[in-house]
MARLO-554799 format. One record per atom (N, C-alpha, C): residue in one letter; x, y, z. Coordinates in steps of 0.1 Angstrom, whole numbers, plus 5000, padded with zeros to 4 digits. Example, Ala and Ser with C-alpha at 12.3 -4.5 7.8 and 13.67 -1.06 7.14 Angstrom:
REM MARLO-554799
A513249435078 A512349555078 A513249675078 S512849785071 S513749895071 S512950005079 
//
This chain:
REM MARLO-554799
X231013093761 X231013093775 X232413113780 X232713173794 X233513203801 X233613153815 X234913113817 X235313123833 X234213043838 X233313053849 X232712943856 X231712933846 X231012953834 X230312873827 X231112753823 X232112763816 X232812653809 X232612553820 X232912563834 X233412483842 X232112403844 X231112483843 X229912413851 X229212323837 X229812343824 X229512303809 X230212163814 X231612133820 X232212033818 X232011973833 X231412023840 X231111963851 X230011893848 X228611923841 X227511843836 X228211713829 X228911783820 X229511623809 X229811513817 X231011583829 X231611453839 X230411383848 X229211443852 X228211403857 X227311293856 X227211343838 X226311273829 X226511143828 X228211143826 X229111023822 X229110913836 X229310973846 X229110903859 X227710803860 X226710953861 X225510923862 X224910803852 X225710783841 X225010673832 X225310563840 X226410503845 X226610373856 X225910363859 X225310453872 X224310443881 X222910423874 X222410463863 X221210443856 X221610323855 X222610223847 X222210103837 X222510023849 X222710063863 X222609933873 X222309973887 X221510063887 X221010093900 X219510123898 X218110123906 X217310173902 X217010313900 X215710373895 X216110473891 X216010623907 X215110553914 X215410643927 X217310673931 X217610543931 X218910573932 X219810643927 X219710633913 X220610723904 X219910873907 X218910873906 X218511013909 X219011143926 X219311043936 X219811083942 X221011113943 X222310983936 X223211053935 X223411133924 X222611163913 X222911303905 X222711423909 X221311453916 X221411563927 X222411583936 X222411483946 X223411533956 X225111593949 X225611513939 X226611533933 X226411723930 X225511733920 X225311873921 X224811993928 X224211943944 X224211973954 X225812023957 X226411993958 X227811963967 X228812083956 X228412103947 X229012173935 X228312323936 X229512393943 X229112543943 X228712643932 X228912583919 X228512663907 X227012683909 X226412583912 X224812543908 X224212603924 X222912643921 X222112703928 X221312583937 X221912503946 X221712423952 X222312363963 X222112283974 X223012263987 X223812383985 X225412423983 X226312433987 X226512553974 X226212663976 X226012753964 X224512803963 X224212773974 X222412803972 X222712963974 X221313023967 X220913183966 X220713183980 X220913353989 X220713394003 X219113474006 X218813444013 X217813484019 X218013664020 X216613754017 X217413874027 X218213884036 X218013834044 X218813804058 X220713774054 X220813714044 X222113644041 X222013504047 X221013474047 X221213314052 X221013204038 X220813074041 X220313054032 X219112904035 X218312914027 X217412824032 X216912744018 X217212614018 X217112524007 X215512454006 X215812403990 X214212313994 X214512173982 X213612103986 X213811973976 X212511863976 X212411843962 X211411673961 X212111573951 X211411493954 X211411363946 X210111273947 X210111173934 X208711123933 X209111013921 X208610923926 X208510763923 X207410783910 X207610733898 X206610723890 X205410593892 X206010473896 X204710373895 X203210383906 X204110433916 X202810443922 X202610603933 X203110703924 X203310823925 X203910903942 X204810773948 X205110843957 X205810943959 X206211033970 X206911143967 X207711183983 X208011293983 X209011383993 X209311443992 X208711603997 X209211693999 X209911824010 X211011834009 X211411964021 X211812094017 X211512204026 X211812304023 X212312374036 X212812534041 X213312524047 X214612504055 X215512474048 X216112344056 X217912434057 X218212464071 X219112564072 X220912484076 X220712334076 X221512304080 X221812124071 X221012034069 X221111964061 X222311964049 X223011884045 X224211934035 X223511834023 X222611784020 X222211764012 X220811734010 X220011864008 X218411804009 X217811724001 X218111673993 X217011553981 X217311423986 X218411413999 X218411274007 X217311284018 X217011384021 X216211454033 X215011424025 X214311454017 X213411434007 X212911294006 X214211224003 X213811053997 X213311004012 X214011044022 X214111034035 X212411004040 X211811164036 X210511164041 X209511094031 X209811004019 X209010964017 X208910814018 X210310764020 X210410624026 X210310634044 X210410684045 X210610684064 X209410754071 X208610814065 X207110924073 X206010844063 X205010864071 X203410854066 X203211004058 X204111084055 X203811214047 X204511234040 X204411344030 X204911354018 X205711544017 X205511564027 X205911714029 X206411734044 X207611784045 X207911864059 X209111964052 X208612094063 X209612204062 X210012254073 X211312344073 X211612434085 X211912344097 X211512374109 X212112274124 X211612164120 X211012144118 X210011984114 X210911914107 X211212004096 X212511914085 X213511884092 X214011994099 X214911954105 X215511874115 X214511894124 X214411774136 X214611644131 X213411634120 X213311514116 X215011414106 X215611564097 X216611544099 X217711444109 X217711534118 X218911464131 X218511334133 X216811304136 X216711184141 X217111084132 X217011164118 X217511024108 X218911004105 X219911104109 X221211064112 X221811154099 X221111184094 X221611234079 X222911394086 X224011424071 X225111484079 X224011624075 X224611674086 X224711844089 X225611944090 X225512034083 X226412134084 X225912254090 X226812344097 X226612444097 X226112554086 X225212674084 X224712714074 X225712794065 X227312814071 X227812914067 X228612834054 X228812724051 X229012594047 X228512634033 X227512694036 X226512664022 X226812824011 X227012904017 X227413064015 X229013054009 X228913144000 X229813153991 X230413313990 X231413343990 X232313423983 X231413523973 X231013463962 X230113533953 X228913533954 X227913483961 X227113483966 X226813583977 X227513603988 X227613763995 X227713873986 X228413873977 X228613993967 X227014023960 X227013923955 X225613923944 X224313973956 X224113943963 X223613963973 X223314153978 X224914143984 X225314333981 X224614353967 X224914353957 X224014413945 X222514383946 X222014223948 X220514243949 X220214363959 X220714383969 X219914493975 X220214623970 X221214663968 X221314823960 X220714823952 X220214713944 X219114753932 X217614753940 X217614673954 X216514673955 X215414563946 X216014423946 X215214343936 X216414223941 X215314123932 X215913963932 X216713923921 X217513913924 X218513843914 X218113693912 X218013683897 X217613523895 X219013453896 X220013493885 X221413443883 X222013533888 X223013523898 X223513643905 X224613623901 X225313533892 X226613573890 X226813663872 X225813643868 X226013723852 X226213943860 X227513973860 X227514113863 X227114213856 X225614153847 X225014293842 X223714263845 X222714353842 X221614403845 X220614433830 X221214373824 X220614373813 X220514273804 X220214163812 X220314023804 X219513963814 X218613823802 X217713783810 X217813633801 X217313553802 X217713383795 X219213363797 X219613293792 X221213283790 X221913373784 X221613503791 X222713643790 X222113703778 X220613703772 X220013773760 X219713903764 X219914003757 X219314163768 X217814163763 X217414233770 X215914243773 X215414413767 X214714453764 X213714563761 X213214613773 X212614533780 X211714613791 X212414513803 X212414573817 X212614493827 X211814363833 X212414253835 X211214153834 X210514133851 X209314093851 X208914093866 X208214003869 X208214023884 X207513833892 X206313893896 X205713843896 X204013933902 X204014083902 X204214143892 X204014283892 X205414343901 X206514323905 X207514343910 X208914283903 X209914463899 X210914403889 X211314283897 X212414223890 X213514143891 X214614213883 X215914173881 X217314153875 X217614123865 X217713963866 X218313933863 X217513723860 X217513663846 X217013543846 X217513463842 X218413353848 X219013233844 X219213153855 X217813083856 X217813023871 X218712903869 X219112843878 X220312753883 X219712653890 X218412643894 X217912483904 X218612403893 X218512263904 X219412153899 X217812053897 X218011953889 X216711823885 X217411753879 X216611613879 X217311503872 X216111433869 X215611393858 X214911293854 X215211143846 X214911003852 X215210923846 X214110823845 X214210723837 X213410583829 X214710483828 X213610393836 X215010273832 X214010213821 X214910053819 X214409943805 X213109943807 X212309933821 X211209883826 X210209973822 X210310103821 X209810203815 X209510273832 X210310253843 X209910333856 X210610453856 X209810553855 X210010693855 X210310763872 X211210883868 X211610903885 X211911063884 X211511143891 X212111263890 X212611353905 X213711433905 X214011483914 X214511643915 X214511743923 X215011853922 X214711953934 X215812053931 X216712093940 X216512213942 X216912273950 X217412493954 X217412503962 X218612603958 X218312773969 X217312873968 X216612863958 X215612973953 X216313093950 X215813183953 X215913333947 X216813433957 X217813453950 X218613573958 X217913683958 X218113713979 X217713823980 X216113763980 X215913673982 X214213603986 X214013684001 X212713634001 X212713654012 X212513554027 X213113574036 X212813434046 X211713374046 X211413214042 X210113184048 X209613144032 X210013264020 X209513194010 X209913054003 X208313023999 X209012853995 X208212863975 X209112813972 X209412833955 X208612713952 X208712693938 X208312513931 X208812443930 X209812413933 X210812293935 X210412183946 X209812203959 X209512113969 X207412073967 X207312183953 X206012133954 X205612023945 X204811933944 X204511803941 X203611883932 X203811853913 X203011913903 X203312023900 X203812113906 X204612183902 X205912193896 X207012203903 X208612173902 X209012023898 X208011943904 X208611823901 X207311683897 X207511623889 X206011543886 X206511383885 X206211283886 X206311173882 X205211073883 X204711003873 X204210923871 X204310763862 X202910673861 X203410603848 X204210653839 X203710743830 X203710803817 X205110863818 X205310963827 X206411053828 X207111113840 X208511143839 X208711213849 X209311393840 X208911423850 X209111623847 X210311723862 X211211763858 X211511833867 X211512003865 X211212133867 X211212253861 X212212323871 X212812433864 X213512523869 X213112653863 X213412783872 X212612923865 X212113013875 X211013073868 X210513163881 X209113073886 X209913083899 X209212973909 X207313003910 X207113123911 X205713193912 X204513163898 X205613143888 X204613123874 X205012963873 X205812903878 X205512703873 X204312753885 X204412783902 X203012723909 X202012763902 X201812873892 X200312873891 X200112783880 X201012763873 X200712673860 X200512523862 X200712493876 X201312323879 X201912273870 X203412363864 X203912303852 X204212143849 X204912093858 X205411973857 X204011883860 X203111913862 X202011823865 X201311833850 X200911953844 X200411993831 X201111933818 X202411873823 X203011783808 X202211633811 X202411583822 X201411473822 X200011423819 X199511543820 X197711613823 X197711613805 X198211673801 X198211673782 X198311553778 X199711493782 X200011373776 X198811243774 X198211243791 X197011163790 X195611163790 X195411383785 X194511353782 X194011393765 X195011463763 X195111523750 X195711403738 X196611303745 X197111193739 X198111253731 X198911383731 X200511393731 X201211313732 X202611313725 X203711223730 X204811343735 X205511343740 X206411393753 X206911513743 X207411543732 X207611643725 X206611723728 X205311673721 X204211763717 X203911803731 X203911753745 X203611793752 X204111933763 X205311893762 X206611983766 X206112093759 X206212103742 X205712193734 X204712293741 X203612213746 X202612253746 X202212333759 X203212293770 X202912373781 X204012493783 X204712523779 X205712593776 X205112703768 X204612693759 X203912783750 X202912823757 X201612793765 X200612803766 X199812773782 X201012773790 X200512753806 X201512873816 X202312933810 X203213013818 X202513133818 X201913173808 X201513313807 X202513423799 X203013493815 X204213563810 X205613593817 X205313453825 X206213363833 X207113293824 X208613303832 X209613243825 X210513103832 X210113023821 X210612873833 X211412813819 X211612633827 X211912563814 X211912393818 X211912313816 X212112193824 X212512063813 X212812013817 X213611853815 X212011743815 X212411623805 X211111533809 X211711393805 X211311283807 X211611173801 X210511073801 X209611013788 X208610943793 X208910753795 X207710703795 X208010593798 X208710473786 X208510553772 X208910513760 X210510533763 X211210583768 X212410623768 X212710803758 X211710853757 X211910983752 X212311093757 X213211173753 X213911283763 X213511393759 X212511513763 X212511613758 X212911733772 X212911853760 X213211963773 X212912103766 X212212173775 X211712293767 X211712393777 X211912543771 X212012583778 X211412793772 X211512863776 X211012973770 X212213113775 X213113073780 X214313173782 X215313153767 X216413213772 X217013243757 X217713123765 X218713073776 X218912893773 X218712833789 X219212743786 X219212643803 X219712513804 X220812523813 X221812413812 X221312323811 X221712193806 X220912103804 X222011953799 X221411793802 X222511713796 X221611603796 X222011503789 X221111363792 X222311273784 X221811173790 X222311033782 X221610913781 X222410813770 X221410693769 X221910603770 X221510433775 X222610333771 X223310293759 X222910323746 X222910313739 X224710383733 X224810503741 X226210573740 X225910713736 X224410773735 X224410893728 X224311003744 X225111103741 X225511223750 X225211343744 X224711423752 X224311543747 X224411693759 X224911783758 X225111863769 X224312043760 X224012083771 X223112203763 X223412293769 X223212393763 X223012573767 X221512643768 X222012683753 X221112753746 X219712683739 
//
């Protein structure tokens, strides 16, 4: 790896390392917030502040999160001004009788809750207008807009044939949403996650990340967060289908991961993070790689690629 990979390789480590404090003494909603927002705020990652642009050049974010014991949740999408949406998220599921709001709704509801706001230009990047210029001269969506070829797809593997989202090319595949999954001692599972969605999307579209069973799952058993092409986790209800195996097939969190990854995407390209209530960490995925890190109390650290 090169130039802003390295950086974003040693930005997960410093994260990870952080992030363990907050696990061994905060609950797990908590830590889960500040590991998103943290990589919210970090313009490498396709999230708050680095998020992908809309055709338009705007950009419009989305986010959930969801309590394992008694499966509550929060989801926004939408959201043109918020400087960090998975607070917005936790927001609507402690503070509303609902479990979803997007667009003016999010936002309104935003202001009233005091949370900070930025202007949208805040969130737009330097390299992100460029990649942008190229999605449109190609005429297609760039998944990873900063890899500057066109013939790579997983973690920069080249491809044979061009790969596509419902019958319509794409680019380029090394999605960037942000997620965090954790289990504390108690076995309480928690999951969260994040985006800009797809460069060069279109206004209005809303990906898997803000959907409940889709992008993001939490229950007893387990929490799941996915990143990828947003169109094949919704049909798959990826992150809901590791849980769905686990308790009905009686999998353990390997065999499960395994099992939807292989056999629920189609010919859809995703990958996702899981942790069950045992304390087991798995992560699977079907691109050539996808950033990735976890830790334990125990002292074991692990940072991934490929």
């Amino acid at each position: 790896m090169k130039g802003k990979r390295k950086l974003k390789d040693s930005s997960l480590v410093a994260l990870i390392l952080e992030s363990l404090l907050f696990v061994l003494t905060s609950p797990p909603l908590t830590s889960l917030n500040f590991v998103v927002r943290e990589l919210e705020t970090d313009p490498l990652f396709n999230s708050g502040r680095g998020s992908a642009l809309t055709e338009k050049g705007t950009v419009e974010m989305e986010a959930s999160i969801m309590d394992g014991p008694k499966r509550r949740c929060g989801a926004v999408s939408g959201l043109t001004t918020v400087k960090n949406p998975i607070s917005l998220a936790r927001l609507v599921m402690d503070k509303t009788p609902h479990s979803y709001l997007g667009f003016a709704g999010a936002e309104e509801f935003a202001r009233k809750q005091g949370v900070e706001l930025v202007d949208n230009e805040y969130f737009i990047t330097e390299d992100n207008v460029g990649m942008l210029k190229l999605a449109k001269e190609a005429n297609s969506i760039l998944f990873d807009y900063r890899i500057p070829t066109l013939t790579t797809c997983g973690g920069g593997a080249a491809m044979e044939n061009q790969l596509q989202m419902n019958g319509l090319p794409i680019s380029l595949y090394v999605p960037e949403t942000v997620g965090c999954v954790v289990v504390d001692k108690q076995g309480h599972c928690a999951a969260a996650t994040s985006t800009g969605g797809l460069m060069n999307k279109m206004t209005g579209r809303i990906g898997d990340s803000p959907l409940i069973g889709s992008g993001t799952y939490a229950c007893d058993l387990v929490a799941v967060s996915c990143t990828g092409e947003g169109e094949a986790i919704i049909r798959s209800t990826l992150a809901r289908e590791v849980a769905a195996v686990m308790e009905y097939k009686g999998l353990n969190l390997h065999e499960a991961v395994d099992y939807v990854i292989k056999t629920r995407l189609d010919e859809g390209k995703a990958g996702l993070i899981a942790v069950s209530k045992n304390g087991e960490v798995a992560c699977g995925f079907n691109t050539t790689g996808m950033f990735r890190g976890c830790a334990t109390e125990d002292g074991f650290l692990e940072v991934g690629v490929w």
